[in-house]
N, C-alpha and C positions, 0 to 999 in steps of 0.2 A: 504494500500500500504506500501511495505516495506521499509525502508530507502536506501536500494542498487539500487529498484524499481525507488523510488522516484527523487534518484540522475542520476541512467539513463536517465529516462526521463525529468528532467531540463535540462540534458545536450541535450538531442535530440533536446527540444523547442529553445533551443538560439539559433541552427543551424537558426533557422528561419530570427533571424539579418542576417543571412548571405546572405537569398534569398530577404529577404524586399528590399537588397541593388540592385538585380536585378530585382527589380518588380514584382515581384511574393507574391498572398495573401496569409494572412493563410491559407484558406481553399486551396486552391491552393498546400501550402509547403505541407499539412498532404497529401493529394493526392501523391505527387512528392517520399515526404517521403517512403510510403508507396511500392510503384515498389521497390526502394534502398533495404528495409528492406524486400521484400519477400525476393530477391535476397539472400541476406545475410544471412535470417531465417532458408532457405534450406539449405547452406553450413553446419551452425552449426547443424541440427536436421538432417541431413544425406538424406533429401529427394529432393537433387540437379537432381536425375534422369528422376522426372518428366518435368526439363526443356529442351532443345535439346543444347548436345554441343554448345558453342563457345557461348553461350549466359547467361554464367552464371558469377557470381557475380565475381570469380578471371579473366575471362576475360574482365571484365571491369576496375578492380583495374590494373592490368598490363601496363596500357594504360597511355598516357599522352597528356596533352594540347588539342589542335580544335578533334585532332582523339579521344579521349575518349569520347568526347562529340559526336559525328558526329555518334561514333560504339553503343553510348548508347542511340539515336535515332529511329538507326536502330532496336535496341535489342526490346524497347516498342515497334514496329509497329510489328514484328517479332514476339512476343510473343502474341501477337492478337490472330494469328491464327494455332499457334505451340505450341506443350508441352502439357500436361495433361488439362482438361477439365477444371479444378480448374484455371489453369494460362492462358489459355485464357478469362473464365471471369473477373481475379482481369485486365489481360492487352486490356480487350477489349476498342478499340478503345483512346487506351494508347496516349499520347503528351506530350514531356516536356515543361516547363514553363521558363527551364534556357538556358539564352541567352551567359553567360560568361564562357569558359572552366575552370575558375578559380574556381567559385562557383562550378561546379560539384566536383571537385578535393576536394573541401576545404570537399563537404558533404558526399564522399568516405570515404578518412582518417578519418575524424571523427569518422563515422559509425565502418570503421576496427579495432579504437582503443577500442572499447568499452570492457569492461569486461564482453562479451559472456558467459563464463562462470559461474559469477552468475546471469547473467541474467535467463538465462535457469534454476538454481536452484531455482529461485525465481519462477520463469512462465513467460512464453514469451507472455503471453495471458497478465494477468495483467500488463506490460510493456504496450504492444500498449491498452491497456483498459485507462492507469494515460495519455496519448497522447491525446486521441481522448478525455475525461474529461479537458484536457485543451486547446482542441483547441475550445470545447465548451463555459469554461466558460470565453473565451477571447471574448468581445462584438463585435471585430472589426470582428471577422470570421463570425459572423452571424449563427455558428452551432449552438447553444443552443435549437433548431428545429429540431435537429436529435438525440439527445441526452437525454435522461430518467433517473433523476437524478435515480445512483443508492440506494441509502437505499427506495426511494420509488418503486423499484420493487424489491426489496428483502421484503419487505412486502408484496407487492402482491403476490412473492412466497409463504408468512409464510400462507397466506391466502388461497389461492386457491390450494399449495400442487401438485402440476405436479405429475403423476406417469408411471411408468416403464408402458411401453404396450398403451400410449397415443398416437392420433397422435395431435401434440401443433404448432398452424400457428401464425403467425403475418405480419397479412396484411401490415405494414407499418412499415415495420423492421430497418429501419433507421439503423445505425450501427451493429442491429443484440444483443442488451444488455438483449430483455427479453428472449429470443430463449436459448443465453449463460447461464443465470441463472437458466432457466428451467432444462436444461442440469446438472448445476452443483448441484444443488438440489436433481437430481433425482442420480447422479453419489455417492452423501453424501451420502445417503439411501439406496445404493444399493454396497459396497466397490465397486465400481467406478466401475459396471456395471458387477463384477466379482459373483455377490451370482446372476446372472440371468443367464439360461437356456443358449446355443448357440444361436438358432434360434431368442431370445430374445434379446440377445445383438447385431444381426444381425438388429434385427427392429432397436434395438436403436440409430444404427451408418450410416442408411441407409435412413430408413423412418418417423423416430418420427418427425423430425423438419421440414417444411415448412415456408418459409417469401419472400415475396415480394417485391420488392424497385423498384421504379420508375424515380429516378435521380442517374445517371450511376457512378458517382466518390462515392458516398453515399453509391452503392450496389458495390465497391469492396472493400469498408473499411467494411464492413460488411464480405465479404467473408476473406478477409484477418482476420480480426479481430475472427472469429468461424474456420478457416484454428488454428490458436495459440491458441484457447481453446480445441484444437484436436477434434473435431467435422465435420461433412462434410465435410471432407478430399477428397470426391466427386466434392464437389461443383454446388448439383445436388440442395438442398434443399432453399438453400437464388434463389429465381428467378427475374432478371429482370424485370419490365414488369409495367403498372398502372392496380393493383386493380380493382378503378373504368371502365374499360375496360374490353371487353370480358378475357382477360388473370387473370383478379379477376375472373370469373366465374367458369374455367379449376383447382384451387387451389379445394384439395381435403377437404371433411366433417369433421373437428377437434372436438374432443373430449375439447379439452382448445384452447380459444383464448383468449391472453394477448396481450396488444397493445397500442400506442399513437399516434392516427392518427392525420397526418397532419391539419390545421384550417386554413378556408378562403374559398375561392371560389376557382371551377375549374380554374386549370390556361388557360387563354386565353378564360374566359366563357365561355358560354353552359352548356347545361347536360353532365353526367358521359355518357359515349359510352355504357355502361350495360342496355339491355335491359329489365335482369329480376328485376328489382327493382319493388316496387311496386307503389312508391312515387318517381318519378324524381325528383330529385332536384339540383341546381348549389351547395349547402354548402356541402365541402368536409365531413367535421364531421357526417353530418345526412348520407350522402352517404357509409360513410363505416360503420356506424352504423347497416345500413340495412343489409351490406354485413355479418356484424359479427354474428350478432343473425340468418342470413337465413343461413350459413353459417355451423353453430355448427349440431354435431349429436343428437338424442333426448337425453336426460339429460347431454349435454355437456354446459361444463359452459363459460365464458366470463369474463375479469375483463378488461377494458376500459377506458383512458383518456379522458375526451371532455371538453370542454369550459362549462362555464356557461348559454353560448346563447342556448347549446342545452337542457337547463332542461325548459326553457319556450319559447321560441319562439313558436307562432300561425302559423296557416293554417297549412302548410306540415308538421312542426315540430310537429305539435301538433299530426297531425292525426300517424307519425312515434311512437312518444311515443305510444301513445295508441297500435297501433301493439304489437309492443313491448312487453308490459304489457299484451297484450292477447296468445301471443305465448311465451314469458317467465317470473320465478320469477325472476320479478325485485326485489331483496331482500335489495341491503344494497347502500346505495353513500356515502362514504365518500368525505366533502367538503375540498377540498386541501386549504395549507395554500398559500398564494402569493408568489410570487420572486422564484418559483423555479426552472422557465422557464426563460432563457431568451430573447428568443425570441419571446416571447412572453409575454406583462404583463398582459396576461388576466388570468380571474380566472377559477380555475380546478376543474377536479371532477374526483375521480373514479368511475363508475360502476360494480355493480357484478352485474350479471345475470348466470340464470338457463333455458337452452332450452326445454320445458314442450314437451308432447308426442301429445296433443292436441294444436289446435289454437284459443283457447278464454279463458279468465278469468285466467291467471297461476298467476297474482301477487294479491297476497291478503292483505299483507303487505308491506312497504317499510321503513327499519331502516336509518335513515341518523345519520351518526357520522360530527361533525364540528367540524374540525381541525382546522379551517380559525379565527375564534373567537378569540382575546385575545394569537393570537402567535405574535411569529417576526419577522420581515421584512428578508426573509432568505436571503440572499449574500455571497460576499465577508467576511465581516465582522462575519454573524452569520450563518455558515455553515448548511446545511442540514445534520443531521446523526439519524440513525437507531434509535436512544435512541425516538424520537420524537414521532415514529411508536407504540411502546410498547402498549399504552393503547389503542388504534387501535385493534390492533394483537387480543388482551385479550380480548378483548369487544366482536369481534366477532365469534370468539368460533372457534373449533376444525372441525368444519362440512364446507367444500368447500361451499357446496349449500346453506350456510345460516341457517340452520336450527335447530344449537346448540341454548341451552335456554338462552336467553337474557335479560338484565333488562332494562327499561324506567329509565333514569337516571331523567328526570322530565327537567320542564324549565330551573334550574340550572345546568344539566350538559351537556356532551357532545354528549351521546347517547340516540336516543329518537325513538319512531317507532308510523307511520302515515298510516291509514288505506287508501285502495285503494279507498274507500268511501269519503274519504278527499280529497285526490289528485284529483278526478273528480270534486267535490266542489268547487276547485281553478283552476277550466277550464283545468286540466289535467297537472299544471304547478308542475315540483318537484323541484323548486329554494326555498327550505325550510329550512328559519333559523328563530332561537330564543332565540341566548344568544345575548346580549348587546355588542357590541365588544369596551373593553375600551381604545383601542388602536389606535382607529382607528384615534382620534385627534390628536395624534404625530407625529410631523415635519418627526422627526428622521426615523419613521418606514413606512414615505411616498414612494412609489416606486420612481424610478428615472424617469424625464421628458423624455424620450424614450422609458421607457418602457411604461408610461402611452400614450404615444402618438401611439406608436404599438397597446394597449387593444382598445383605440376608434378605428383605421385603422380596426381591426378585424373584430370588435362589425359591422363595417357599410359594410366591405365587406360579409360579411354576411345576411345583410337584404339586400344588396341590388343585390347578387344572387340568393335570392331567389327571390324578385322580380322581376328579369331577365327568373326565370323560370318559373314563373306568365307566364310572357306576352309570353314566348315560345310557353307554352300548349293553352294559348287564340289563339294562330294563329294559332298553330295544327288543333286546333277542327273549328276554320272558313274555313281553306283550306279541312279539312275534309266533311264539311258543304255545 
C-alpha cells in the first residue's frame, strides 16, 4: 500500500469515531461507508450513468440537516431496485445505521474532501482493499472471518498460476480477495488482458470469475470491492446465495477453485439443504469440501483453507477424506502458521488438490510442508508478509498439479512426502507433523485468551454437528424403517 493509499484510508477509518458516537459498529461503518463511497466512486471514474438521476452522490452533498438524511434514506431503499444491475446488488436491501443529521454531514464533507485524484492514480481498488484489511484486523469488528490474509493468497496464486481461458469460482468469496488476485495475476501475464484475442478478453470480463457469499453486507463489499478492481463491472459473477444450498449446486464446473470457507457448524443446525452431497454433514468445512473437489472439471485443480479438525476427525470426516483421495491428487498441505486469523484461533491448513478423470486411487502421495513449527506468533506486533511464503513457493515447484520434482527435506526440515500407504496406516488421519516446535513454550508467542477461547468454541462446535448429524440420519433411517 502506498503512502497517499495508506493516508486515505487512516483518514476514512477515524471517520468511524464519528459513527461509534452514534452507535453504529465497525462492521456496521464499512457497510455505511461503502453506499457513501460507491456514490462518490462513480462521480470521479465517470460511471455516474449507471445510477438514475437525482440519486446520485452531488445530490446528496447539496443537501443539508434532517432532509439530507431523510433524501439519503430514500436514495439506499431507491437504489435497491433502480440503476444498473451492479447497484442494485451493492444497495440490495440497503439501511442506514445513522441516527444524527450531523454524522451524515460530518461523513459527506469528509468523503468530498479527499484527494480523489491521487486516489485514483494510486487505485481505487487498493484504497477500499487497506479499508476492508483494517476493519478486519480491528478485533472488535469480528471481520477477521471474511478476510484472507493477503500475502497468503498471493502465494496460492504463485502456486496454482490462474490462467487466461479459466473459468476460477470461490465458493465462499467473503470480500471477493482470491477472485481479485486471480484476476490481477492473470491481467500481469497477459499486459492487462491486451496480448489476448477479442473473444478472449470477452470471456475474461464476462465469465472467468464466479463466487458466492451468503451474508448480504459481506457480498456487497465484495461486489463493491471487484466493481474498483475493474472486474465485473456486471455484477453478474460474485452471487448471493449459500453454497451449501441448492444455489451451490447451479455455480458452474471451474477449472480453479481457490477458497476459505467459513468453520463451525451450519448456522441454526441441521444438514446443508444440498442434496447431492454424498456424506451429509452439519460441519460447514467438510460441507464445502465436498462441494469443491465434486465441483472442479477433470484435471481442475483446488487450493483450500480448513481447520485442522478437518485432517483427522472420524466417521464422516474420515470416510470425506478418503473420497477425496480417490477422486483427486491430494498432493501437497501446507501447515499454516497460527495468529493469522482472527477470528478464529484455530489452526490452518492449505490444501492443493488435483480433480483425477477416474474415481479411485488418484492420491498416491501427499507432500506436507510445516510452516506452523518454530514460527511466530503472527499479529499486531509480527506482521504476516510474502517474504515468509518464499521457501513454500520454491519447495513446491513450477507445476500447478504438484508434480515438479521435489526433495524429502528429512525429519529436520520443513518438506517431507508420506505415502498414501501411511496415511491409511494412521486411520486415514493427515494431521502430520515432525519437527519439535521450540517455540511452542513461550509466554510471548502464546495466542491471546480469545483467541484460544474461539479455537476450543470451534474445535467443539464441530464435533458436536456432526454428532447432530449422527442422530439426524439415525432417525432418517428409523422413520424410513
Amino acid at each position: 500500500m502506498s503512502n497517499v493509499t495508506h493516508d486515505i484510508v487512516a483518514k476514512l477509518w477515524n471517520l468511524c469515531n464519528v459513527l461509534k458516537d452514534d452507535g453504529v459498529t465497525y462492521h456496521q461503518y464499512v457497510t455505511e461507508l461503502t453506499y457513501l463511497l460507491f456514490l462518490k466512486m462513480t462521480e470521479e471514474t465517470g460511471t455516474e450513468t449507471q445510477i438514475p438521476e437525482g440519486y446520485r452522490w452531488q445530490d446528496i452533498v447539496k443537501l443539508e440537516g434532517v432532509k439530507q438524511l431523510e433524501e439519503y434514506k430514500k436514495l439506499l431503499i431507491h437504489l435497491g431496485s433502480e440503476g444498473s444491475q451492479l447497484v442494485q446488488e451493492i444497495f440490495a436491501n440497503a439501511s442506514s445505521f445513522i441516527k444524527k443529521p450531523a454524522t451524515l454531514k460530518k461523513l459527506v464533507e469528509s468523503i468530498d474532501k479527499i484527494d480523489w485524484y491521487s486516489a485514483k492514480q494510486e487505485g481505487l481498488g487498493d484504497l477500499y482493499e487497506g479499508l476492508l484489511e483494517k476493519n478486519a484486523n480491528e478485533k472488535k469488528s469480528g471481520a477477521g472471518q471474511y478476510f484472507t490474509p493477503r500475502p497468503l493468497i498471493h502465494a496460492i496464486m504463485e502456486v496454482m498460476k490462474p490462467q487466461a481461458g479459466e473459468v476460477i469460482q470461490d465458493p465462499a468469496a467473503g470480500t471477493g480477495g482470491f477472485l481479485i488476485m486471480a484476476d490481477q495475476y492473470i491481467k500481469a501475464r497477459t499486459d492487462d488482458l491486451f496480448s489476448l484475442g477479442e473473444k478472449e478478453q470477452e470471456f475474461q470480463r464476462t465469465q472467468a470469475f464466479y463466487g458466492m457469499e451468503h451474508v448480504q453486507d459481506t457480498h456487497r463489499l465484495a461486489q463493491m470491492n471487484m466493481m474498483l478492481h475493474s472486474m465485473d463491472e456486471r455484477g453478474t459473477g460474485m452471487q448471493y446465495g449459500d453454497t451449501l444450498s441448492p444455489d451451490g449446486a447451479r455455480l458452474p464446473k471451474a477449472d480453479l477453485i481457490i477458497t476459505n470457507p467459513p468453520f463451525g457448524t451450519k448456522q441454526g443446525g441441521g444438514l446443508p439443504t444440498r442434496d447431492d452431497f454424498t456424506y451429509p454433514t452439519a460441519n460447514k468445512q467438510f460441507a464445502f469440501l465436498q462441494h469443491i473437489y465434486r465441483g472442479l472439471t477433470d484435471g481442475g485443480r483446488a487450493a483450500v483453507v480448513l481447520p485442522d479438525n478437518v485432517l483427522f476427525e472420524g466417521n464422516v470426516g474420515k470416510r470425506i477424506r478418503e473420497d477425496l483421495m480417490n477422486k483427486c491428487n491430494l498432493h501437497t498441505i501446507l501447515r499454516l502458521p497460527t495468529g493469522i486469523f482472527y477470528a478464529q484461533g484455530v489452526k490452518t491448513n492449505v490444501l492443493f488438490f488435483t480433480k483425477g478423470k477416474e474415481d479411485t486411487k488418484q492420491t498416491k502421495n501427499v507432500w506436507v510442508y510445516d510452516m506452523r513449527a518454530n514460527m511466530p506468533q503472527f499479529g499486531k506486533r509480527t506482521p504476516l508478509t510474502s517474504d515468509y511464503f518464499t521457501d513454500f513457493v520454491k519447495a513446491f515447484g513450477d507445476d500447478p498439479h504438484g508434480t515438479s520434482p521435489r526433495t524429502d527435506e528429512g525429519d529436520q526440515g520443513r518438506f517431507r512426502c508420506f505415502s498414501r500407504e501411511y496415511i491409511a496406516e494412521r486411520g486415514e488421519s493427515l494431521d502430520i507433523s515432525w519437527l519439535k516446535d521450540e517455540s511452542a513454550g513461550s509466554h510471548e508467542d502464546l495466542p491471546e485468551p480469545d483467541e484460544l477461547v474461539a479455537s476450543a468454541i470451534a474445535e467443539l462446535e464441530g464435533a458436536i454437528g456432526d454428532l447432530n448429524s449422527v442422530l439426524e440420519l439415525l432417525s432418517t433411517e428409523e422413520q424410513a424403517a
